[in-house]
C-alpha positions in Angstrom: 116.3 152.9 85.5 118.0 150.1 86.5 116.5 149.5 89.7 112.9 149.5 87.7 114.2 146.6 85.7 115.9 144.6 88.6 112.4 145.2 90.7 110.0 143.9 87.7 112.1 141.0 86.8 112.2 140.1 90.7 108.4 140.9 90.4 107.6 138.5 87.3 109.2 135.8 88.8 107.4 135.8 92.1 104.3 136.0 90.3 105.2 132.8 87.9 106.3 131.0 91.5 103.6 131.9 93.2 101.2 130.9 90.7 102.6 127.2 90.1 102.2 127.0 93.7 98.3 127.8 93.5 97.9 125.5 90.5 99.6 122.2 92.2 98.3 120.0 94.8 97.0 121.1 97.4 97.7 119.6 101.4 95.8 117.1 100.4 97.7 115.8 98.0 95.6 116.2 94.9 94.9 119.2 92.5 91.9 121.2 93.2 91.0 120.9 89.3 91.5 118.4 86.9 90.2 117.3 83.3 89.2 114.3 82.1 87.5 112.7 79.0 85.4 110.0 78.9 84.8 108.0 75.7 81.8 106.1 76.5 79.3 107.1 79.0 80.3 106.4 82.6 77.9 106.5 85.7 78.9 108.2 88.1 76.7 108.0 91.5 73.0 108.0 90.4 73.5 110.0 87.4 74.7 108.3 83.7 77.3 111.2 82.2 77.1 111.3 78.4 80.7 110.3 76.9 83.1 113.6 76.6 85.5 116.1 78.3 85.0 117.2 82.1 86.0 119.7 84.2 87.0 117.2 87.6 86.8 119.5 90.7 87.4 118.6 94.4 85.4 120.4 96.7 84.2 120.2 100.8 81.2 119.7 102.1 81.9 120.3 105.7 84.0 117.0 106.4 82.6 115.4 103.3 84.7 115.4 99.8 83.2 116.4 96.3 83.8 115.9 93.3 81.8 118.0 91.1 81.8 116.8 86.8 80.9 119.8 84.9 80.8 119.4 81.0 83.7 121.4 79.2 81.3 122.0 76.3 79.1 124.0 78.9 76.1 121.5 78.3 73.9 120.3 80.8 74.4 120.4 84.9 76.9 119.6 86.7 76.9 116.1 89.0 78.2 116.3 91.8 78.9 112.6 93.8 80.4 111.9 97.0 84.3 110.1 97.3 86.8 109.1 100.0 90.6 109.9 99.5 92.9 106.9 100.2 96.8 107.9 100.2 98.9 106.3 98.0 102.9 105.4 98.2 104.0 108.2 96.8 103.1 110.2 93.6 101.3 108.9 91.2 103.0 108.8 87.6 99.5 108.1 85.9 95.9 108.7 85.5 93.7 105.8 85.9 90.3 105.2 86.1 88.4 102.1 87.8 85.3 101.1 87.0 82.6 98.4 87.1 79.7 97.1 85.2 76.5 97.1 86.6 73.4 94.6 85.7 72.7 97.7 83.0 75.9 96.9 81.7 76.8 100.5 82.3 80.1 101.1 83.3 80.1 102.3 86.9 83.1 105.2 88.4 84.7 103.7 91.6 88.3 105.2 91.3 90.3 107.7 89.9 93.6 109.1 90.7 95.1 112.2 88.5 98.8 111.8 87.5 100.8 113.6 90.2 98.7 113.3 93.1 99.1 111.5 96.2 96.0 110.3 97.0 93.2 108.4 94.8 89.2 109.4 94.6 87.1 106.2 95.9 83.4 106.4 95.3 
């Protein structure tokens, strides 16, 4: 009996490691998945996201990086937009967006970089 306990505590905890292992960043230095709200609308490539909450993911495209904005209300398609990753110093204790304004006056994604990674998303 008290081997069972010893092996499913020993099991429990390699399943808690293992997952916070899965969930950080990956050997890139940035989390696969992020989220991130925006409170006015924000264009990101060619397509003008409606202010709200986003699902942030990194993907590849063969040599190419991704990141694909999926609404968390489940509306509308994803968008999907092309960024470089540019190291930084060391981790980064913030998340910050950069943006510009366009004739439009629209404000215009160029940067982001999630709290805890180690690289920021250029578009």
């Amino acid at each position: 009996m008290r081997f069972l306990i010893i092996t499913g505590t020993i099991g429990l905890l390699l399943l808690a490691f293992s997952s916070a292992v899965v969930a950080g960043p990956n050997h890139l230095g940035i989390a696969d998945v992020r989220q991130i709200t925006f409170s006015t609308p924000v264009r990101i490539g060619t397509t003008l996201l409606p202010a709200g909450d986003y699902e942030v993911r990194h993907t590849m495209q063969g040599d190419e990086h991704i990141m694909v904005f999926t609404s968390r209300k489940g509306k509308g398609e994803s968008v999907k937009a092309k960024c470089n990753l540019v190291s930084l110093p060391g981790k980064s204790g913030q998340t910050q967006t950069v943006y510009e304004v366009n004739s439009d006056h629209e404000k215009v994604l160029r940067e982001m970089v999630f709290r805890g990674d180690t690289a920021k998303h250029v578009f």
